[in-house]
C-alpha positions in Angstrom: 10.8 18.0 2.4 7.9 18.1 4.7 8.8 16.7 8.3 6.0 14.0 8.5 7.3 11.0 8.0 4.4 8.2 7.7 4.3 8.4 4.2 7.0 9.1 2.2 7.7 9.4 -1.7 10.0 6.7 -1.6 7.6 4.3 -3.0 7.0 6.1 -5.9 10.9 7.5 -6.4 12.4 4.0 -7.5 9.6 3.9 -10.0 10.3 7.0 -11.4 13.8 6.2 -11.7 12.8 3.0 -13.7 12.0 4.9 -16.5 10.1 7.0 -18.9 7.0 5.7 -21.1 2.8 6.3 -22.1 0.8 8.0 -19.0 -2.5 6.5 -17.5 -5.4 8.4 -17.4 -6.7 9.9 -14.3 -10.0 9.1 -12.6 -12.1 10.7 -9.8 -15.4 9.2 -9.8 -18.2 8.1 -6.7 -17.8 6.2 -4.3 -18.9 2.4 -4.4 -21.8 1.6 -2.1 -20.3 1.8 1.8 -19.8 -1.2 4.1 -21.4 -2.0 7.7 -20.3 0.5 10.3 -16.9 -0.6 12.3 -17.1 -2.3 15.5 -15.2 -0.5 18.5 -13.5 -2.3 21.3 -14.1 -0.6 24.1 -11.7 -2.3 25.8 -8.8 -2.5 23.6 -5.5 -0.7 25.0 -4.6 2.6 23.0 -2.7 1.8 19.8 -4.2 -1.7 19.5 -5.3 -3.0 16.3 -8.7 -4.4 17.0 -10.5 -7.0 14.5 -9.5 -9.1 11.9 -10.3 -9.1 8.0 -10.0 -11.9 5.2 -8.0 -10.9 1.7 -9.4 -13.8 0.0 -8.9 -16.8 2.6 -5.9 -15.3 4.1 -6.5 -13.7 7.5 -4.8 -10.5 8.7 -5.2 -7.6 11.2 -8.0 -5.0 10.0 -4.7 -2.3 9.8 -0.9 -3.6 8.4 2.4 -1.7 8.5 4.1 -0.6 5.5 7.7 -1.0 6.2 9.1 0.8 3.0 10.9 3.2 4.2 12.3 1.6 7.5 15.8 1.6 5.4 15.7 5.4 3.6 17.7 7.8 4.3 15.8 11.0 4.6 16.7 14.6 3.7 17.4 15.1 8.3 17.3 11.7 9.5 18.4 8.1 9.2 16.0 5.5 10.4 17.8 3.6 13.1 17.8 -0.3 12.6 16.8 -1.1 16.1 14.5 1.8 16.5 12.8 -0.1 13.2 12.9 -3.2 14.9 11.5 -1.9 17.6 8.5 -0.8 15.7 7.5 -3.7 14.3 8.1 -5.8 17.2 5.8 -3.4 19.1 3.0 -3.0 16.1 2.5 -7.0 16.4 2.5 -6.8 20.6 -0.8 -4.1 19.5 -2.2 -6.8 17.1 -1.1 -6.3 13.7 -0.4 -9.8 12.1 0.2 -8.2 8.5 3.8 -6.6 7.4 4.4 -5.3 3.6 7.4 -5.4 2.0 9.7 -5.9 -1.4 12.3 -6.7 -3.0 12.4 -2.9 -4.6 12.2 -1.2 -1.0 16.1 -0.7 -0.1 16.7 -2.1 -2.2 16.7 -5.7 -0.4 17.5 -3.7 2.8 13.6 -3.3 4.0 13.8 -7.3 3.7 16.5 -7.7 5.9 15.2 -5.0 8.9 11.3 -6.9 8.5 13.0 -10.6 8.7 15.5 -9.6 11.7 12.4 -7.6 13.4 9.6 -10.3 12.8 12.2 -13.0 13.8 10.8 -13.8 17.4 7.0 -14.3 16.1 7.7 -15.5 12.7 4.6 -17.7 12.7 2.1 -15.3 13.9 2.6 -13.1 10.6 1.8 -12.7 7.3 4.4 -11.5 5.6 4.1 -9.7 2.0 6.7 -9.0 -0.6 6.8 -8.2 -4.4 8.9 -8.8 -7.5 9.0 -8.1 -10.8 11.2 -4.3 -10.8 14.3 -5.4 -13.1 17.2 -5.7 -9.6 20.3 -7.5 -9.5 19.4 -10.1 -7.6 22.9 -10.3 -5.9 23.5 -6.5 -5.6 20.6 -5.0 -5.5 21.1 -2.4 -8.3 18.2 -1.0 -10.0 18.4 -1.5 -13.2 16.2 0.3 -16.2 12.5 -1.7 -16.1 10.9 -4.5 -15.2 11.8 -8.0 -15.1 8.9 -10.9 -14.4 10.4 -13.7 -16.5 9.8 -17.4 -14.9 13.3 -17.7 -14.2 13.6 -14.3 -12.5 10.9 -14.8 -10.2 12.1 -18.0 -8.5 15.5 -16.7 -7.9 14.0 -13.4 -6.6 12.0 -15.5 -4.3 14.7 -17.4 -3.0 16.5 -14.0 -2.4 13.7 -13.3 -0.2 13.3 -15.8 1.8 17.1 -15.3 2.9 16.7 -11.9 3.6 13.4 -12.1 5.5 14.5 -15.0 7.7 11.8 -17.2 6.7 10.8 -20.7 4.8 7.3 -18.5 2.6 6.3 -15.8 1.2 2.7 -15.8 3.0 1.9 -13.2 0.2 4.0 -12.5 -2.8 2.4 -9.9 -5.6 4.3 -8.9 -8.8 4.8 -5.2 -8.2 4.1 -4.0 -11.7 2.8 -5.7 -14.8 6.1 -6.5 -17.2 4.7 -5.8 -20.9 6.9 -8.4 -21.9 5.7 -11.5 -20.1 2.2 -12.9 -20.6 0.8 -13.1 -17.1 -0.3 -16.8 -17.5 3.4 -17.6 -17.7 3.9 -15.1 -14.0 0.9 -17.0 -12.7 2.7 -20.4 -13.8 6.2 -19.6 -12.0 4.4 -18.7 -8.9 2.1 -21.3 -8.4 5.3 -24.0 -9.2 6.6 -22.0 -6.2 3.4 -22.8 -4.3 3.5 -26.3 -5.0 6.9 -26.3 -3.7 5.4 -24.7 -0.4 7.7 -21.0 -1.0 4.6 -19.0 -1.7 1.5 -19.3 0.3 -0.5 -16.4 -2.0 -0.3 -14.2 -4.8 -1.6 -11.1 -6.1 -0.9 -7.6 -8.8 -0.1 -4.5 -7.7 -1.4 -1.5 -10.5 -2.2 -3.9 -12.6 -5.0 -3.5 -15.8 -8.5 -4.9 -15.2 -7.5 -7.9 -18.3 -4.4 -8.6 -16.4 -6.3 -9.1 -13.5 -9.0 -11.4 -14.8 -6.6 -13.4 -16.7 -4.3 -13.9 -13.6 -7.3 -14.8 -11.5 -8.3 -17.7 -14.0 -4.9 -19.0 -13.9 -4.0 -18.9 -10.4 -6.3 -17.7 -8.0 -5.3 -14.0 -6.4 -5.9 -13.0 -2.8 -5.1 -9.7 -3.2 -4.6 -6.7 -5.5 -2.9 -3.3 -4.2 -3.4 -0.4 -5.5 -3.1 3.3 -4.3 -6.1 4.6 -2.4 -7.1 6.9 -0.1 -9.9 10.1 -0.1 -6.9 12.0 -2.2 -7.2 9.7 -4.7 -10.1 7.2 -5.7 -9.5 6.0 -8.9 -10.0 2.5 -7.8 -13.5 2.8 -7.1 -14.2 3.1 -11.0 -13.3 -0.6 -12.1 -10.4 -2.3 -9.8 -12.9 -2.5 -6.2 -15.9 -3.8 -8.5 -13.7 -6.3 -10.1 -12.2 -7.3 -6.9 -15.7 -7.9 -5.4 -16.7 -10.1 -8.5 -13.8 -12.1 -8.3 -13.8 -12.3 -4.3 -10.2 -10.6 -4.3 -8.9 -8.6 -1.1 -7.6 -5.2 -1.7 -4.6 -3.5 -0.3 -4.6 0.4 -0.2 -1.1 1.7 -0.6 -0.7 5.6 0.4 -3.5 5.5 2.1 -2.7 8.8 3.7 -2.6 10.4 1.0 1.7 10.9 0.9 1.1 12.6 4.3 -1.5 14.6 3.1 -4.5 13.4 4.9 -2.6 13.4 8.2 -2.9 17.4 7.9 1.2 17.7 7.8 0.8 19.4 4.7 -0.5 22.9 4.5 -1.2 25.7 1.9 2.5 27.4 2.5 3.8 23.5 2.3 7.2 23.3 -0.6 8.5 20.3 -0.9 12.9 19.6 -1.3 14.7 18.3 -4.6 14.3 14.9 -4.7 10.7 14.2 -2.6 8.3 13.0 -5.8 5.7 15.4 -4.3 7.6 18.6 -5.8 6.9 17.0 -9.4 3.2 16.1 -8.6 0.9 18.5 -9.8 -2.0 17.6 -7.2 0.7 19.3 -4.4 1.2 22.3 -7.2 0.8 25.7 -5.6 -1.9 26.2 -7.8 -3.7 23.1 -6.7 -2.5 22.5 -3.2 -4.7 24.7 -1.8 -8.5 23.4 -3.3 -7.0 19.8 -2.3 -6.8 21.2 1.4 -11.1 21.1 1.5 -10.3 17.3 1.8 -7.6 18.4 5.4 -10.7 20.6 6.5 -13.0 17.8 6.3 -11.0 15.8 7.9 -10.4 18.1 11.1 -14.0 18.4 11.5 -14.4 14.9 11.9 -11.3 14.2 14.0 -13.0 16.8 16.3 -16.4 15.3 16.1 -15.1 11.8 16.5 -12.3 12.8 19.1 -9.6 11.4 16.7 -7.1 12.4 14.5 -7.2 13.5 10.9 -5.0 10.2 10.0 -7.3 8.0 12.0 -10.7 9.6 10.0 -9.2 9.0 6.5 -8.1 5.4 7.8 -11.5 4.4 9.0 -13.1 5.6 6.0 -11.3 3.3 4.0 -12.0 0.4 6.0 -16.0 1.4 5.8 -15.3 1.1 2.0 -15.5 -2.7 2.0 -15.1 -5.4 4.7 -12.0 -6.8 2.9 -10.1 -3.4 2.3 -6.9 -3.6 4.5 -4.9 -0.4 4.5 -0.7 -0.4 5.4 0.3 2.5 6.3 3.4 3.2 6.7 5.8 4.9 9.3 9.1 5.2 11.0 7.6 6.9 14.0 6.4 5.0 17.1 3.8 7.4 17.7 2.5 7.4 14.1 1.9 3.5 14.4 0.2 3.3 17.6 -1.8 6.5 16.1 -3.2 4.7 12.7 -3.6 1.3 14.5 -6.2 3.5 16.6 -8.0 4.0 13.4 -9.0 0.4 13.4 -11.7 1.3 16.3 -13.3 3.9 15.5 -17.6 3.5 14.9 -19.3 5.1 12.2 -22.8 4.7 12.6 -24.5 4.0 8.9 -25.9 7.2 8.7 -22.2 8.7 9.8 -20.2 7.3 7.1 -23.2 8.0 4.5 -22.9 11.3 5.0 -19.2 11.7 5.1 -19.2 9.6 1.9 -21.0 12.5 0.2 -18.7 14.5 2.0 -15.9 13.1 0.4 -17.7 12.6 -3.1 -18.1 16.6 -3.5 -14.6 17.8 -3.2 -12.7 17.4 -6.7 -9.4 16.8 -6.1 -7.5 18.8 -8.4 -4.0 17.5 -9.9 -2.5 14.0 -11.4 -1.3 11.8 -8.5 1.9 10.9 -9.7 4.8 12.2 -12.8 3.8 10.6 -16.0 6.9 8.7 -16.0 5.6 7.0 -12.9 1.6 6.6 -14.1 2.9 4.7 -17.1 3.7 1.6 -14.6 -0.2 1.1 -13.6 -3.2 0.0 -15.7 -0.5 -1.8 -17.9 -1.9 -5.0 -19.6 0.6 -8.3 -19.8 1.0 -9.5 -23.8 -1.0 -12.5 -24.5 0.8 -15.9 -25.4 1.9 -16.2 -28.8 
């Protein structure tokens, strides 16, 4: 396995384990529009998330945390609990105010390190989860697909809010679309949960765009995450102009690229049994190394910009739109304190213009995930009978 750890394919393992169906199609196309330039803060201290951004009406830090794989054993190492702890108690001390989780990471386990760590500032934080994988809710076993049936999703919520310490969900998405379950009857268990005070927020994770709109109409969604980053854009096609329409936030997961974008991963890079990025054609030999113009960009910014490759690719997302709100994810210190730097770097208009054509020329060659895995996004929920 490669030895950065900031993004890892756990995220995309348990979904492969879930099971085998029909692929969705894969989608590089231009970049939508670009946003204002970022404002620095000059005087912020290194490693300080500067600037605030709404998802919806729900306020957060301009840069979250993915905690995923703050509970994963790794192919070397074993996260420790208070080393994890320590991380996210020292993430909000440099201003981030926005935490993702679920239910799936662990599983349960990435609840329980999150509640324990944000224990002391509870209050300050938003706090974001997801349901809808098909888990015991007792044991935590995975079991094959998904499972968003009314019932299911209130007992998976109160789960939650045992394991994370807390009264709400600030933010609670369903993970994956079940194909069973019209989504009007999802968006009816939630809000009875929000009139009940559990849930402050919803929103869909990989969801299709008629999914999304019905959702919307039925309960109004904050958010929708999605994967996204320069090594894959596929969300620029339909799901970012939707989200504008609608006034939706969006949440880029991966948003270094699995490591990629961090420049960890090289042309000679091979990846161990068991990390998803051996059975992803877009790190094939064959394709790994066109897909490394997108690293060599990325240097010559970092040197241009005195900052890091991760940092660039960061703060190109969050030129996208002013309510795109990246979580990248680590369970290194230094890799925290490095992406929350990304949150103050300028672009001037002219800067991000021209990296966005940059960006826009450099095909990036390769699926993004297994089929077995692309069968859980762009799925659309049955209608009612």
């Amino acid at each position: 396995m490669a030895t950065n750890e900031r993004h890892t394919a756990g995220r995309r393992g348990f979904m492969l384990a879930a099971g085998t169906l029909a692929a969705a199609p894969l989608a590089a196309v231009p970049l939508v529009g670009s946003a204002a330039p970022l404002a620095a803060n000059v005087n912020a201290a290194p490693g300080t998330v500067t600037g605030r951004r709404k998802l919806g009406a729900l306020e957060v830090s301009s840069i979250g945390i993915g905690v995923q794989n703050m509970s994963r054993t790794y192919q070397t190492t074993v996260p420790n609990r208070a080393g994890m702890h320590n991380i996210i108690r020292t993430a909000f001390d440099r201003g981030v105010t926005f935490f993702d989780a679920a239910e799936a990471y662990g599983p349960h386990e990435v609840e329980r390190i999150l509640g324990e760590g944000v224990a002391p500032f509870r209050d300050k934080v938003v706090i974001a989860s997801k349901f809808g994988w098909n888990i015991d809710l007792e044991t935590g076993t995975r079991r094959p697909g998904l499972n968003s049936r009314p019932a299911h999703i209130r007992q998976a919520v109160e789960g939650m809010l045992k394991r994370l310490r807390t009264d709400r969900i600030d933010l609670l998405y369903q993970h994956r679309v079940d194909p069973q379950v019209p989504i009007e009857d999802v968006a009816g268990a939630v809000g009875d949960l929000m009139k009940e005070g559990k849930v402050l927020h919803w929103g869909l994770s990989e969801m299709g765009l008629k999914t999304l709109r019905r959702a919307h109409a039925a309960l109004p969604v904050t958010a929708v995450q999605n994967e996204y980053s320069m090594l894959w854009r596929g969300p620029e096609d339909s799901v970012l102009p939707l989200c504008q329409e609608l006034g939706i936030g969006f949440v880029p997961w991966s948003p270094l690229g699995v490591g990629f974008l961090t420049g960890a991963i090289d042309a000679n890079t091979r990846f161990a049994d068991g990390d998803i990025r051996k059975i992803e054609s877009r790190f094939a030999p064959d394709n790994l190394p066109a897909n490394l113009a997108l690293v060599a960009l990325l240097k010559s910014w970092a040197e241009r910009k005195q900052a890091t490759s991760g940092q660039i690719a960061l703060a190109w997302l969050l030129a996208q739109k002013p309510w795109i709100v990246p979580i990248p994810g680590t369970t290194q210190m230094a890799h925290m304190l490095e992406n929350n730097g990304a949150a103050s770097l300028s672009f001037a208009a002219a800067e991000i213009a021209e990296l966005n054509l940059a960006v826009a020329a450099i095909q990036v060659r390769g699926a993004r995930l297994p089929d077995a895995v692309l069968a859980f996004s762009g799925v659309e929920a049955p209608l009612r009978p």
